[in-house]
Structures are given as C-alpha cells and as structure tokens.
gemmi code that builds the backbone of each chain (N, CA, C; Angstrom):
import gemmi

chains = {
    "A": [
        ("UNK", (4.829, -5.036, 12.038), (4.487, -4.148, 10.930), (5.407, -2.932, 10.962)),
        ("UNK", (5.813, -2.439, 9.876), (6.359, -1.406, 9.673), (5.833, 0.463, 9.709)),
        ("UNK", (6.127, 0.912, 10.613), (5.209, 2.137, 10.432), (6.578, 3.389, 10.382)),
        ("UNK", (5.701, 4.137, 10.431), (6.703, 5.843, 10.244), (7.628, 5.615, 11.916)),
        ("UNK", (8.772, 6.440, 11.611), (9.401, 6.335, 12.580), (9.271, 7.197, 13.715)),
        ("UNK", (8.179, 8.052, 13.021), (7.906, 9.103, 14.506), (7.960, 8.322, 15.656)),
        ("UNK", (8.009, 8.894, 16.403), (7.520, 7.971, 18.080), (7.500, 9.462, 18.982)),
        ("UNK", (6.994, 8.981, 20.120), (6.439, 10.152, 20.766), (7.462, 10.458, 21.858)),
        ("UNK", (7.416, 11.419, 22.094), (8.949, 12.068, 23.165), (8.512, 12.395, 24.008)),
        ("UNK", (6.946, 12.466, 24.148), (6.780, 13.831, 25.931), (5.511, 12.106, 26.260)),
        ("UNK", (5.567, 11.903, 27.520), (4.504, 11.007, 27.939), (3.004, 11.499, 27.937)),
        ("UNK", (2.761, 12.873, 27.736), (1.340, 13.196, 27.593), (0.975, 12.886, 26.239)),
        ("UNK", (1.609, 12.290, 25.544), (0.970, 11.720, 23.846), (0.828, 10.955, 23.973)),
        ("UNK", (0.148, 9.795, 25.146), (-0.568, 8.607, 25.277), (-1.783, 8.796, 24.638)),
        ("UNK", (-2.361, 10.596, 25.071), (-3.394, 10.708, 24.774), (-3.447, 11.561, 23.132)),
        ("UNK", (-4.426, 11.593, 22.542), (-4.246, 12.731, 21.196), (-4.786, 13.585, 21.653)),
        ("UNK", (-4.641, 15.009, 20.897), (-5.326, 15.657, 21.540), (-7.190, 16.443, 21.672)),
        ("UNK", (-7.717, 15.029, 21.157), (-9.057, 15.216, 21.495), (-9.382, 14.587, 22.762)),
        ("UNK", (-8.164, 13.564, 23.232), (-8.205, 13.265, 24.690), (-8.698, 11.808, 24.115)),
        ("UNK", (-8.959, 11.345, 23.368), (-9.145, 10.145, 22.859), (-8.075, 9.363, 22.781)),
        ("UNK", (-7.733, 7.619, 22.950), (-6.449, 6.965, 22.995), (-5.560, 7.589, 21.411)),
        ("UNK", (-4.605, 7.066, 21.283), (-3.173, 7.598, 20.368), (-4.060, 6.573, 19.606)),
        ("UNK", (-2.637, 6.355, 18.380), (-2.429, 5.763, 16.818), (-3.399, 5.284, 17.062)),
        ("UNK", (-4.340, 4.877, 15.586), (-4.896, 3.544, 15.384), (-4.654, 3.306, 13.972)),
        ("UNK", (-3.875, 1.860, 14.155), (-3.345, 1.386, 12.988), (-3.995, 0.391, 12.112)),
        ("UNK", (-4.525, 0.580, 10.810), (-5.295, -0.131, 10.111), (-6.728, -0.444, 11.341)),
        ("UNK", (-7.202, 0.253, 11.405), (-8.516, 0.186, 11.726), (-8.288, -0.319, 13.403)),
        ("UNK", (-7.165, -0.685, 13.827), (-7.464, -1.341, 15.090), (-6.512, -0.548, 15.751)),
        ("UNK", (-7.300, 0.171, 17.026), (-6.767, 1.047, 18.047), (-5.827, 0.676, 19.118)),
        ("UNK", (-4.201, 1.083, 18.343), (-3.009, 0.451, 19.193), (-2.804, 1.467, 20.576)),
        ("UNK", (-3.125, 2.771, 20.292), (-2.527, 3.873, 21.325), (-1.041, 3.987, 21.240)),
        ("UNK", (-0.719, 5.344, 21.603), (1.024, 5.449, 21.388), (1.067, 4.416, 21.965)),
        ("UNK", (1.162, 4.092, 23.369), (2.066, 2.849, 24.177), (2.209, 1.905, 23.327)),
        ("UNK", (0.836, 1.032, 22.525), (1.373, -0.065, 21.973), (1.920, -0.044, 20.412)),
        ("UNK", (1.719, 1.321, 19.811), (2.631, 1.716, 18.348), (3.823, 1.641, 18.508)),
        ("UNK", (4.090, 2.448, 20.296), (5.635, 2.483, 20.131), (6.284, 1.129, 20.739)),
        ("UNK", (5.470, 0.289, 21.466), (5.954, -1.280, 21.558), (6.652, -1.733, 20.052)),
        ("UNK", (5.182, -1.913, 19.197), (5.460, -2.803, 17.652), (7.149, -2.200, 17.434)),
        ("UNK", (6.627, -0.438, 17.284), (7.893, -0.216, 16.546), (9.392, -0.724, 17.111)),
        ("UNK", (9.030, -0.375, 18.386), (10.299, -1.186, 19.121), (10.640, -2.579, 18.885)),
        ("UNK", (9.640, -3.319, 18.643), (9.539, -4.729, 18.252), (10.032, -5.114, 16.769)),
        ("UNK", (9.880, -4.071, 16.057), (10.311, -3.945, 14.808), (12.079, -3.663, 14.523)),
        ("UNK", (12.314, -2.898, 15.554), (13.800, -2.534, 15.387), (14.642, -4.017, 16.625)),
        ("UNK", (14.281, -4.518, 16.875), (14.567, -5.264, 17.418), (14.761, -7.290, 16.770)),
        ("UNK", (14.015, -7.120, 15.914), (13.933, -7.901, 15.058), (14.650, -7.788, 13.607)),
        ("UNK", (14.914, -6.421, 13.258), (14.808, -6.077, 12.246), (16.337, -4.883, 12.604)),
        ("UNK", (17.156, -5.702, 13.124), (18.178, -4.273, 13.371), (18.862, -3.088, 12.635)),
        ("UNK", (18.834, -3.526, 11.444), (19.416, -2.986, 10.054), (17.996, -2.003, 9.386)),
        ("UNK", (17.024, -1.709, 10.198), (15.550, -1.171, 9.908), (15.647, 0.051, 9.619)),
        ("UNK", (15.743, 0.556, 8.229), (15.837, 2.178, 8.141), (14.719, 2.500, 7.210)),
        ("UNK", (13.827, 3.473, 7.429), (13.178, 3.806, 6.644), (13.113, 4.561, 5.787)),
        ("UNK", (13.134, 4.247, 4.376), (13.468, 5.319, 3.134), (12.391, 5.919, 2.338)),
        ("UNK", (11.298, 6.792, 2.466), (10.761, 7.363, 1.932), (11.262, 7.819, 0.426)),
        ("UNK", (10.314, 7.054, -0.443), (10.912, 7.018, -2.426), (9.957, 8.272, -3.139)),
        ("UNK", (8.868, 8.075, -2.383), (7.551, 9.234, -2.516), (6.567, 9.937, -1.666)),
        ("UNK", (6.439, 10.987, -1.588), (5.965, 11.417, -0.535), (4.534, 12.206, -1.373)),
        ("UNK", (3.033, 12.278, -1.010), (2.198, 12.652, -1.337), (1.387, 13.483, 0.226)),
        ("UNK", (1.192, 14.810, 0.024), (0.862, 15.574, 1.422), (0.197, 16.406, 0.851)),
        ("UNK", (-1.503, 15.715, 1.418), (-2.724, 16.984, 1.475), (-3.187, 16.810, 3.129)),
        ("UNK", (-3.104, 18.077, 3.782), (-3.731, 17.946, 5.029), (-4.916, 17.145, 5.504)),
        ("UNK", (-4.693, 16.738, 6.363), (-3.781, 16.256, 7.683), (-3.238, 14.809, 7.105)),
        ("UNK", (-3.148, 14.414, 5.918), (-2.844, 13.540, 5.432), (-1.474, 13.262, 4.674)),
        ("UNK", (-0.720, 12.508, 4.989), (0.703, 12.222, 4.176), (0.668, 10.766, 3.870)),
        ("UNK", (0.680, 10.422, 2.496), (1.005, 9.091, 1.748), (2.544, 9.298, 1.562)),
        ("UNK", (2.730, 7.986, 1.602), (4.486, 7.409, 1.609), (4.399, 6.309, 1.084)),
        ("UNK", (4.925, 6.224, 0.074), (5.842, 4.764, -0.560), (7.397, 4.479, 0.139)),
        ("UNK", (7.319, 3.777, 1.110), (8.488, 3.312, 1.506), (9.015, 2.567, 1.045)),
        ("UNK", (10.514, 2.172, 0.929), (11.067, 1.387, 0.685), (11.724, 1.005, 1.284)),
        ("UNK", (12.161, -0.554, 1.712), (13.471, -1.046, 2.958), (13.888, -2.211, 2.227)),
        ("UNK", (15.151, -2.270, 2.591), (16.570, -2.791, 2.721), (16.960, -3.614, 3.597)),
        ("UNK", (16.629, -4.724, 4.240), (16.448, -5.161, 5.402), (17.191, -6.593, 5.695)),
        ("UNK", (17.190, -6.960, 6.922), (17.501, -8.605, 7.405), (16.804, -8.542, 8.338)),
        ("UNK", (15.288, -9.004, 8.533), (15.029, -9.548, 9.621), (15.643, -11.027, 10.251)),
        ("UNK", (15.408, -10.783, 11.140), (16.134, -12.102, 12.419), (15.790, -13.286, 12.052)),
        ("UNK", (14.183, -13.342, 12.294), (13.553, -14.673, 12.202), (12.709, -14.621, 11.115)),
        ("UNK", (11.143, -15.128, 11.488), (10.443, -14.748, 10.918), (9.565, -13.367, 10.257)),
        ("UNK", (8.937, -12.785, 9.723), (8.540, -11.422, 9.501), (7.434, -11.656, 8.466)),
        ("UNK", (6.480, -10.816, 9.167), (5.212, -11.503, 8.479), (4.293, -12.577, 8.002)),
        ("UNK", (5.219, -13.439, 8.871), (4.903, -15.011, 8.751), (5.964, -15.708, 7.790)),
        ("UNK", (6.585, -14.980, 7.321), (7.303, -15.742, 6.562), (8.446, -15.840, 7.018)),
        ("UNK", (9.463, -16.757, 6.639), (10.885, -17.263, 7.059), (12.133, -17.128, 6.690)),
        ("UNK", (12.006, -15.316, 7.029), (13.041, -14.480, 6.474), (14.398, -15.083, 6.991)),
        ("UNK", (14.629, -15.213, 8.132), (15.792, -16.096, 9.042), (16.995, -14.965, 8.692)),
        ("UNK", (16.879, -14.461, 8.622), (18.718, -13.735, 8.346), (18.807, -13.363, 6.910)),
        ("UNK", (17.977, -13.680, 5.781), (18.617, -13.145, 4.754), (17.761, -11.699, 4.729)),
        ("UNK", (18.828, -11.012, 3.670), (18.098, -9.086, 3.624), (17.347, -9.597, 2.348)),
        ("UNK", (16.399, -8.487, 2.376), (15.319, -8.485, 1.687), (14.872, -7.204, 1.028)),
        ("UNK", (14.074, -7.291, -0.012), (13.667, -5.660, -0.144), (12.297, -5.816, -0.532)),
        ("UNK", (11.575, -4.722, -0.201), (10.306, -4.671, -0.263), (9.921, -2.884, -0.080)),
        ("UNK", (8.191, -2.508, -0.415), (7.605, -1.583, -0.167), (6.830, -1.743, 0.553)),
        ("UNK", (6.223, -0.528, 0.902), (5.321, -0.452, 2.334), (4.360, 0.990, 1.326)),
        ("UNK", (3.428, 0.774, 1.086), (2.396, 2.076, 0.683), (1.756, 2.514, 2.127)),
        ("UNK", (1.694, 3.624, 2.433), (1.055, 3.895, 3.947), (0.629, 5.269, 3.660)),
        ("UNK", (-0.466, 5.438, 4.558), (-1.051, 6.745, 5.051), (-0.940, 6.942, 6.532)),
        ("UNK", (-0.361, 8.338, 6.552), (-0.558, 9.087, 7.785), (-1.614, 9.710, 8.286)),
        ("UNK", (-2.434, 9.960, 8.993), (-3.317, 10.854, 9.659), (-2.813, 11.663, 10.948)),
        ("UNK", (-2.793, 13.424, 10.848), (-2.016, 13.950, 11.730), (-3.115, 14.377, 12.798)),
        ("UNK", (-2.927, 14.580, 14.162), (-3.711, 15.397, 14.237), (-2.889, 16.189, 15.303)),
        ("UNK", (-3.025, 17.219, 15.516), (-1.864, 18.407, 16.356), (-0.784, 17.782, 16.477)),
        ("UNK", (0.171, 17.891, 15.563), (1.437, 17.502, 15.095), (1.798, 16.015, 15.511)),
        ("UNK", (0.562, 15.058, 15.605), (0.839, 13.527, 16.049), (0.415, 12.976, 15.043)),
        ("UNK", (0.950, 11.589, 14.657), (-0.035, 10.608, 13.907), (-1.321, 10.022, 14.825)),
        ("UNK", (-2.323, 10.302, 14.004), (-3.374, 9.566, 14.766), (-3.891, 8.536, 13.820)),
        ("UNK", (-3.488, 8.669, 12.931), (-4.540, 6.931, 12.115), (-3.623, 6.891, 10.871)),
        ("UNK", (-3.056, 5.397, 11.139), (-2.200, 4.914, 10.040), (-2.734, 3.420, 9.025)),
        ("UNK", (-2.826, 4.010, 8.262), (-3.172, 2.695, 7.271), (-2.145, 1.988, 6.634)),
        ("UNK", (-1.775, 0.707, 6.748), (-0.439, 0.537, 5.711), (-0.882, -0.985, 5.250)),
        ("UNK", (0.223, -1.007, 3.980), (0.308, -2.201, 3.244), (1.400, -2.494, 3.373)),
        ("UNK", (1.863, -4.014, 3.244), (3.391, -3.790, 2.730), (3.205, -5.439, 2.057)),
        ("UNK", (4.332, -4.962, 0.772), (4.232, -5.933, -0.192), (5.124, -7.422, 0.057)),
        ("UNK", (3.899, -8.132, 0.703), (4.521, -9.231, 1.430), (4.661, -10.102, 0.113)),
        ("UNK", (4.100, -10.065, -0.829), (4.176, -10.995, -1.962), (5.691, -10.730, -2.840)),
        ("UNK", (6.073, -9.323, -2.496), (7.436, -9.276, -3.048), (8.679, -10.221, -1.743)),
        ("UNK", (8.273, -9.922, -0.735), (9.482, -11.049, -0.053), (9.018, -12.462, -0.371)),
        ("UNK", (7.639, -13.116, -0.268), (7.777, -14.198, -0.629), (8.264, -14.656, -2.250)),
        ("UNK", (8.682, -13.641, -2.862), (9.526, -14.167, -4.332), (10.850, -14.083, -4.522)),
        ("UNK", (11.583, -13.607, -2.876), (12.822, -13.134, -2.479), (13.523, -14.576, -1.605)),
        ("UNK", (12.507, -15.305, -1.303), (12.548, -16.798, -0.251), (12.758, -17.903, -1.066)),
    ],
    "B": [
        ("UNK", (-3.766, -8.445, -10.608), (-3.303, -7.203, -9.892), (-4.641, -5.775, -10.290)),
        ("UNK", (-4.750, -5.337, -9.165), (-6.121, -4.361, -9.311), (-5.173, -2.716, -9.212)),
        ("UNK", (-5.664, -2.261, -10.101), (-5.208, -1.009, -10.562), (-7.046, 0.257, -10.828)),
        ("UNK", (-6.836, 1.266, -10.829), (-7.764, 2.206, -11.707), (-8.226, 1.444, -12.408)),
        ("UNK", (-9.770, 2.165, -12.153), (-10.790, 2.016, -13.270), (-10.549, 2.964, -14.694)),
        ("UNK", (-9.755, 4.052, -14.092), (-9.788, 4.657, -15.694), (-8.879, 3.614, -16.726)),
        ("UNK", (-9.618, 3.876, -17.532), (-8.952, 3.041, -18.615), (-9.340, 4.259, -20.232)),
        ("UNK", (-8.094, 4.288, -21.059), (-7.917, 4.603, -22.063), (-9.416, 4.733, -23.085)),
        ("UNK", (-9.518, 5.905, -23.767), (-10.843, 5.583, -24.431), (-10.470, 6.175, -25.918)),
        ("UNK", (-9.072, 6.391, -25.960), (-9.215, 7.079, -27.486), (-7.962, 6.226, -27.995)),
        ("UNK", (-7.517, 6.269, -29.274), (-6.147, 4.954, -29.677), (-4.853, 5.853, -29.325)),
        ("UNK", (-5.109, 6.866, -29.291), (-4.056, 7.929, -29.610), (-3.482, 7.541, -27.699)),
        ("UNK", (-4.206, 7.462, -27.018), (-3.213, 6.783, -25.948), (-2.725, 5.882, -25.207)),
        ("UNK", (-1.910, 5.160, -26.694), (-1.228, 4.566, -26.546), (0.185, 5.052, -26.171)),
        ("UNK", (0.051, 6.297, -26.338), (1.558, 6.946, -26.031), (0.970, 7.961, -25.148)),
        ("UNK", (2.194, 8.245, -24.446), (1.979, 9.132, -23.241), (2.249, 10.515, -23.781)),
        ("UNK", (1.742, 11.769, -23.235), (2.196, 12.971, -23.977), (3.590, 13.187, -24.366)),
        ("UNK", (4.208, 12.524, -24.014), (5.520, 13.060, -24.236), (6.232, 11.712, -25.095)),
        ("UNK", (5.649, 10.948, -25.587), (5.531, 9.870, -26.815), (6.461, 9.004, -26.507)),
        ("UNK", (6.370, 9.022, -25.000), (6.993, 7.314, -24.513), (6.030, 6.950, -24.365)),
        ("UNK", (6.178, 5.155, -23.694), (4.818, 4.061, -23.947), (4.467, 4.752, -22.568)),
        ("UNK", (2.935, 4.299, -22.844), (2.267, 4.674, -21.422), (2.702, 4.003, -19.826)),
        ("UNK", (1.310, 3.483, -19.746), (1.785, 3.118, -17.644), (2.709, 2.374, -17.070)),
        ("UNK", (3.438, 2.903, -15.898), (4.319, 2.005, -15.853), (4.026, 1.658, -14.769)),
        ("UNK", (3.442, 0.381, -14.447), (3.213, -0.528, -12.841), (4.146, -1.219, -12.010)),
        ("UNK", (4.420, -0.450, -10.637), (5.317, -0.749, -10.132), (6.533, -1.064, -10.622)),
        ("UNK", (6.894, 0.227, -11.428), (8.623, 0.349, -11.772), (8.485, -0.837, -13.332)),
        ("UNK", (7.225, -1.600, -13.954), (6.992, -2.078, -15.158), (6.330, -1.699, -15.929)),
        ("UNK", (7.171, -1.685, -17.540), (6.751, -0.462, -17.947), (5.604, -1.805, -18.722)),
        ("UNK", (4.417, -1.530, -18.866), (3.414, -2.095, -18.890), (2.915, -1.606, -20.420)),
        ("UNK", (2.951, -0.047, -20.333), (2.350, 0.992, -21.700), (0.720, 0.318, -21.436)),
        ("UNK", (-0.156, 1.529, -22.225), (-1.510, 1.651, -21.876), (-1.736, -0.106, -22.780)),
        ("UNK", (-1.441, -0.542, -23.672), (-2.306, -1.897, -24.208), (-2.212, -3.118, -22.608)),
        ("UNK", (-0.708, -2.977, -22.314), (-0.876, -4.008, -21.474), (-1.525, -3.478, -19.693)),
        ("UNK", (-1.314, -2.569, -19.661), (-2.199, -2.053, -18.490), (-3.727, -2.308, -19.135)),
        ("UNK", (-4.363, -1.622, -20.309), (-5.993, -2.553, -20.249), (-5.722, -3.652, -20.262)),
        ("UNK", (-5.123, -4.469, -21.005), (-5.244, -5.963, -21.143), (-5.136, -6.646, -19.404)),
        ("UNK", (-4.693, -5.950, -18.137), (-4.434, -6.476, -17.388), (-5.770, -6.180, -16.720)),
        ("UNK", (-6.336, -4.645, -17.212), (-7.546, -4.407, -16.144), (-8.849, -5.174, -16.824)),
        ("UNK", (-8.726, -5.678, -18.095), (-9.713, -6.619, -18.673), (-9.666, -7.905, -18.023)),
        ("UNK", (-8.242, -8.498, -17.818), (-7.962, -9.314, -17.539), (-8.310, -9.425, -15.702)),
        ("UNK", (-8.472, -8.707, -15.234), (-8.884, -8.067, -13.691), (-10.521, -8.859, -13.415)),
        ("UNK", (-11.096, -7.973, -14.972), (-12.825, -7.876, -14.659), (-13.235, -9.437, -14.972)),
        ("UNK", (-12.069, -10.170, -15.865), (-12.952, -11.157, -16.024), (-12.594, -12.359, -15.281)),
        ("UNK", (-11.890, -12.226, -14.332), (-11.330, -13.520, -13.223), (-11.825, -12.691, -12.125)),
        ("UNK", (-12.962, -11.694, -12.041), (-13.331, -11.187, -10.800), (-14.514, -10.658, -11.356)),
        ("UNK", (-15.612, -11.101, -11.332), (-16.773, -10.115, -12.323), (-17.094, -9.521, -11.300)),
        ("UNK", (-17.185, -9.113, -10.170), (-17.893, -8.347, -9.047), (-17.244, -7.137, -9.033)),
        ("UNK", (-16.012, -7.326, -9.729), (-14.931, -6.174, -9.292), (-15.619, -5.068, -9.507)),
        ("UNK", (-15.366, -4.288, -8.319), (-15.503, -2.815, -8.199), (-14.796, -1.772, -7.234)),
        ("UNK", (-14.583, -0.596, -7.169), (-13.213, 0.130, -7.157), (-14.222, 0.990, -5.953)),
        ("UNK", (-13.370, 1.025, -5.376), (-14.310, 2.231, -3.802), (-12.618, 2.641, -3.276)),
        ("UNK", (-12.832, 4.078, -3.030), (-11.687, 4.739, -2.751), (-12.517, 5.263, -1.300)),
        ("UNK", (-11.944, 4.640, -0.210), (-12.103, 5.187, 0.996), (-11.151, 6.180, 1.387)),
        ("UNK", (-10.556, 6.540, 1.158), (-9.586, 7.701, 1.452), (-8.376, 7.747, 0.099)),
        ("UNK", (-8.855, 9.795, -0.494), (-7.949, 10.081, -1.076), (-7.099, 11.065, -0.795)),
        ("UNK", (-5.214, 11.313, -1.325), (-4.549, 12.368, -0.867), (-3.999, 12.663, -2.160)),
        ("UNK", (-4.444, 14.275, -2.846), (-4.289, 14.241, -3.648), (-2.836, 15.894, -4.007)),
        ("UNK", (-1.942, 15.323, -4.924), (-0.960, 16.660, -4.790), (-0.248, 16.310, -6.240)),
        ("UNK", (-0.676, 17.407, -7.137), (-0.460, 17.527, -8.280), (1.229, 16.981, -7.973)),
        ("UNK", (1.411, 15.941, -8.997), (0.630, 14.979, -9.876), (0.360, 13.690, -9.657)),
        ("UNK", (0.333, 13.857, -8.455), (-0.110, 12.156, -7.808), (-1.206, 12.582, -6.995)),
        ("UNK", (-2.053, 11.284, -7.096), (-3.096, 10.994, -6.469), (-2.574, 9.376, -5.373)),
        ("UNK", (-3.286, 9.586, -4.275), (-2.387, 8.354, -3.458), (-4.068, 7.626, -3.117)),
        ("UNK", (-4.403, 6.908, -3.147), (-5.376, 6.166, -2.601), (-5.803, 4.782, -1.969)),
        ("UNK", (-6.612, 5.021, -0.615), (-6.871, 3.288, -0.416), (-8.271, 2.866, -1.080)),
        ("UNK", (-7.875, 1.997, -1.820), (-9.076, 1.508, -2.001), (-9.730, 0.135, -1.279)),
        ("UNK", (-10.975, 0.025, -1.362), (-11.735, -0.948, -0.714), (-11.899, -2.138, -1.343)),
        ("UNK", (-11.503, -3.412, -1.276), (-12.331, -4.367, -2.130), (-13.118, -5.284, -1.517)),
        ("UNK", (-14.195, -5.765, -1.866), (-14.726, -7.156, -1.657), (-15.542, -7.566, -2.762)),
        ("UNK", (-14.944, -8.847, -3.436), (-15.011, -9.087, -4.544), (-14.783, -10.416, -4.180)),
        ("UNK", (-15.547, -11.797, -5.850), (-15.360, -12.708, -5.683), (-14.605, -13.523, -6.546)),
        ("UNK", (-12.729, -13.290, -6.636), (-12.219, -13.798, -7.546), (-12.782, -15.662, -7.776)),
        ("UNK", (-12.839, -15.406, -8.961), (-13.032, -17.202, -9.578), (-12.552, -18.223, -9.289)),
        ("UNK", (-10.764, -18.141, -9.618), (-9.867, -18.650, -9.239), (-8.987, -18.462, -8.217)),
        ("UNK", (-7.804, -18.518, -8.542), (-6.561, -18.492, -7.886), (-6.272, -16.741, -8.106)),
        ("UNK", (-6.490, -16.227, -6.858), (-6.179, -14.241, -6.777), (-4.602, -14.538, -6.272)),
        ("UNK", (-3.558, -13.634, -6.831), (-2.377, -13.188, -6.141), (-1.406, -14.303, -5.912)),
        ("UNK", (-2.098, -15.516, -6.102), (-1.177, -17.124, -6.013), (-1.794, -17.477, -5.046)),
        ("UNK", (-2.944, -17.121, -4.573), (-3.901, -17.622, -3.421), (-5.003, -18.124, -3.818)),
        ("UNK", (-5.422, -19.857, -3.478), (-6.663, -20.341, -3.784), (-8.143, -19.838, -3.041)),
        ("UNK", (-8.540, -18.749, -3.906), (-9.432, -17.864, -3.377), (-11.021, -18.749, -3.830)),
        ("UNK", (-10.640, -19.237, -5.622), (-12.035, -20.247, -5.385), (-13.468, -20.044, -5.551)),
        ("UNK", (-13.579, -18.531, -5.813), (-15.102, -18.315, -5.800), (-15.575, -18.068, -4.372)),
        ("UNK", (-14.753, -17.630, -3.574), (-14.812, -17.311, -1.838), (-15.055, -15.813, -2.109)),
        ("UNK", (-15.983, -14.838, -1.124), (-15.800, -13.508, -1.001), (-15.029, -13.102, -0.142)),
        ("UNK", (-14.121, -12.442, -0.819), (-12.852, -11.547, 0.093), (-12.702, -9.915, 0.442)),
        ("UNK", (-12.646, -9.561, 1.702), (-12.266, -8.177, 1.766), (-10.438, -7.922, 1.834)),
        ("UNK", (-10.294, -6.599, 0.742), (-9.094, -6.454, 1.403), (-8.858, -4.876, 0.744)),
        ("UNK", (-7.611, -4.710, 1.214), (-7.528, -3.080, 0.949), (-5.984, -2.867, -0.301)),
        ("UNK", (-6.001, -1.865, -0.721), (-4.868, -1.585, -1.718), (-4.458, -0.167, -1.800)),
        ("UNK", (-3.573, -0.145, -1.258), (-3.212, 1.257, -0.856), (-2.022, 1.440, -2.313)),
        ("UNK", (-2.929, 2.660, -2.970), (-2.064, 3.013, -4.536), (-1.540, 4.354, -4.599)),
        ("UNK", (-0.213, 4.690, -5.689), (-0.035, 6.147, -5.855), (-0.012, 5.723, -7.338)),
        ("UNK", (-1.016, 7.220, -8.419), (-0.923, 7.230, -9.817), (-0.359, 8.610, -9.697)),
        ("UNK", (0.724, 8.483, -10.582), (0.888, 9.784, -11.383), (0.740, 10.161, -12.513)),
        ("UNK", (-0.217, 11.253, -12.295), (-0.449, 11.385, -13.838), (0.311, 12.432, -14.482)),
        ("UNK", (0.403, 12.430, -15.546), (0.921, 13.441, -17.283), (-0.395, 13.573, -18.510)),
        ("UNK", (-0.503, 14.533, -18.405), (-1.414, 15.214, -19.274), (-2.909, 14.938, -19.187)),
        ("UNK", (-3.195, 14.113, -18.149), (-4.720, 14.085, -17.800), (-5.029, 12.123, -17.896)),
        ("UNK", (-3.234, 11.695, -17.967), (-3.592, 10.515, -18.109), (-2.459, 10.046, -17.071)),
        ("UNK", (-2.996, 8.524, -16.937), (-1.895, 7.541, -15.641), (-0.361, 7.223, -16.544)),
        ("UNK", (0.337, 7.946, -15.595), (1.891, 7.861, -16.353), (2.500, 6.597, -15.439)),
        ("UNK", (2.242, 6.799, -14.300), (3.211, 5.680, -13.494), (1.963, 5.117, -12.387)),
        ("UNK", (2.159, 4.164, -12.111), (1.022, 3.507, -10.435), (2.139, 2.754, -9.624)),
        ("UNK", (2.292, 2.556, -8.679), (3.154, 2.431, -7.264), (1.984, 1.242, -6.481)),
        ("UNK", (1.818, 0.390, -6.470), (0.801, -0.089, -6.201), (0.550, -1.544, -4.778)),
        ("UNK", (0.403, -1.594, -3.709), (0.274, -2.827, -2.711), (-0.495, -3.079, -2.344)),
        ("UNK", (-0.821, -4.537, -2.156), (-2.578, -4.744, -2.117), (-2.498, -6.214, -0.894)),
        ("UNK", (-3.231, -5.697, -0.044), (-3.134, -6.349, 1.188), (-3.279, -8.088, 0.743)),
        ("UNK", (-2.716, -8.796, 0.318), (-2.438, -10.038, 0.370), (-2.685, -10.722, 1.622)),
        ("UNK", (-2.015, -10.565, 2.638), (-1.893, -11.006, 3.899), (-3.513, -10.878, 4.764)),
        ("UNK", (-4.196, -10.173, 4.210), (-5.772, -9.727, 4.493), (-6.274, -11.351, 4.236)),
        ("UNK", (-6.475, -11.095, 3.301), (-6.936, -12.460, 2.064), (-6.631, -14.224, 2.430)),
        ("UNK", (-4.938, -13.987, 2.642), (-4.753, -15.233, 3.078), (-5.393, -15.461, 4.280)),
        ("UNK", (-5.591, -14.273, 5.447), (-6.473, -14.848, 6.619), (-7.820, -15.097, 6.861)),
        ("UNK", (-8.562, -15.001, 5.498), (-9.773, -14.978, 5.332), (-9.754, -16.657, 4.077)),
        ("UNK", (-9.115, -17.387, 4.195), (-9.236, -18.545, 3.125), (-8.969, -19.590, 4.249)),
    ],
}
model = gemmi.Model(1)
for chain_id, residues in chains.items():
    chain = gemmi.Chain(chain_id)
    for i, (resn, *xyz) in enumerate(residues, 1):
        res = gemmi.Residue()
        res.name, res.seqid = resn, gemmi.SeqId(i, " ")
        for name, pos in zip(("N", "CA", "C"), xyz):
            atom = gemmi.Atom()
            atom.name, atom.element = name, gemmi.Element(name[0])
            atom.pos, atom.b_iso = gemmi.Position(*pos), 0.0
            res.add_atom(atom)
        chain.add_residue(res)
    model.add_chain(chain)
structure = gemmi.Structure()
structure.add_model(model)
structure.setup_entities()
C-alpha cells in the first residue's frame, strides 16, 4: 500500500506520544516498525515511487491528500499483474497527526483505474 | 459510482455560478443532469444506499470525506458480481464546492474491500 512518505528518524517514534504503539493504517495497528517495513516494501517494488500530492485539504490534526503516481511496479501490486509496465493511478488518504507524527492513516487507492491500464 | 447525497433541487442548477456545466467527477465533466442521473442511477441498483461520513476535513472550498458503506447492490457493483450480497466498504472523497454547490468530486472507493468479501 501506498502511504505518505514521512517515516520516522529518531527510534523513540516506535512509540506515539500517548505511549501507545505508532501508525494504524486503515483500522489495523501497523506501529512505525511495520509502516516503515510496507513503505520500504513499497519502494522496493516500486523503484520509480514518487509521491505527488494534486490536493491537499488540512483541518487539524487532520490532512486529506489526493495523490497521484506515475509508476512501474516490478511484479505484482495489489494483486494485480502490473509486471513492469508504468501505470497511473490515485490514492485519496487521510492523515491523523498527533505531536508532529502520523498516527492513523486511512487510504484508498484506485485499483479499478490500473485494472483498465492491464 | 457513489458520490453525495446532495443533489440539485432547483433547475437553475444546471449551471454552475459561473455558467459552466456543473460537477465534474473525477476530472469528468459530468454537469449536474448527469451527476443526478448517476446518483438516481446509484439508489436504484442499491436501494439500501445510504451515506455515513465517518470522518470529515473540512477547508474552504473543499470538504474531504470517508464515507461508510454497507449496502446491498442488486447486481454487478464496480464490475464485481456482488448479487444481492451485503457489502462493507469505505470511499474516501474530496468535493469542491462554488457558490454553495458541488463544482468538482475527486472520488476512490475501496473496491479491493468488496472483492474480499464476494
């Protein structure tokens, strides 16, 4: 999955700071360690992975983003059988901050536009 | 495709204040007849349909929202044989509005939810 490119720089943002685990993404509690796995997993698959913010919507502690990417994943991506060709698609997502971290990310991404790209 | 419940109530908007055609869905310019005709077209291949906004972010002139669904499309939802099956899934939207009405919607709706629930 595609998320914001923050990632965390100091190792005490395992925790947030209510002392409760990091990210939880779409309802299921990854913690930094395993957000910043995916994302790593994401650029790794996905080497050409840049994220382009088209719209940005920001009411505290909350930031909506319409992303947009430009992409070649490797293999598969999202189940589907991207194999090497680039692709384009959106990603609608919400941020949740809490002391300058993401703590709860919701996202979509418009898998029905790559499967009309296949 | 699930969009706002607001829908148009006077003829006069058919044009947007500034007397281009109205909504434009995801970068198509749709104008207010074919945006209702699509949200008519919504209620009646889904009669359960109903609109729950679990989280809004709102910043003049967009409103960004996820909404909630579980609903029992009839047929075939999204190119998926849904069948008269009850489905949850989420749709994370941005409307912008002009003059108190929907000028543009940005719109992704968890597909990939759906297919794992059929």
């Amino acid at each position: 999955m595609l998320k914001s490119r923050t990632s965390p720089s100091r190792r005490d943002s395992t925790k947030s700071a209510s002392g409760k685990p990091g990210a939880v993404y779409n309802d299921r509690p990854f913690g930094i360690v395993g957000y910043r796995a995916m994302l790593e997993n994401d650029f790794l698959q996905i080497p050409d992975l840049r994220f382009e913010a088209e719209l940005l919507v920001c009411e505290t502690p909350v930031i909506a983003a319409r992303l947009r990417f430009e992409c070649t994943p490797k293999g598969s991506f999202l189940g589907l059988p991207v194999n090497g060709r680039t692709v384009s698609f959106t990603e609608n997502v919400f941020y949740e901050f809490e002391a300058d971290r993401i703590k709860r990310v919701w996202s979509v991404i418009d898998k029905a536009a790559i499967e009309g790209q296949l």
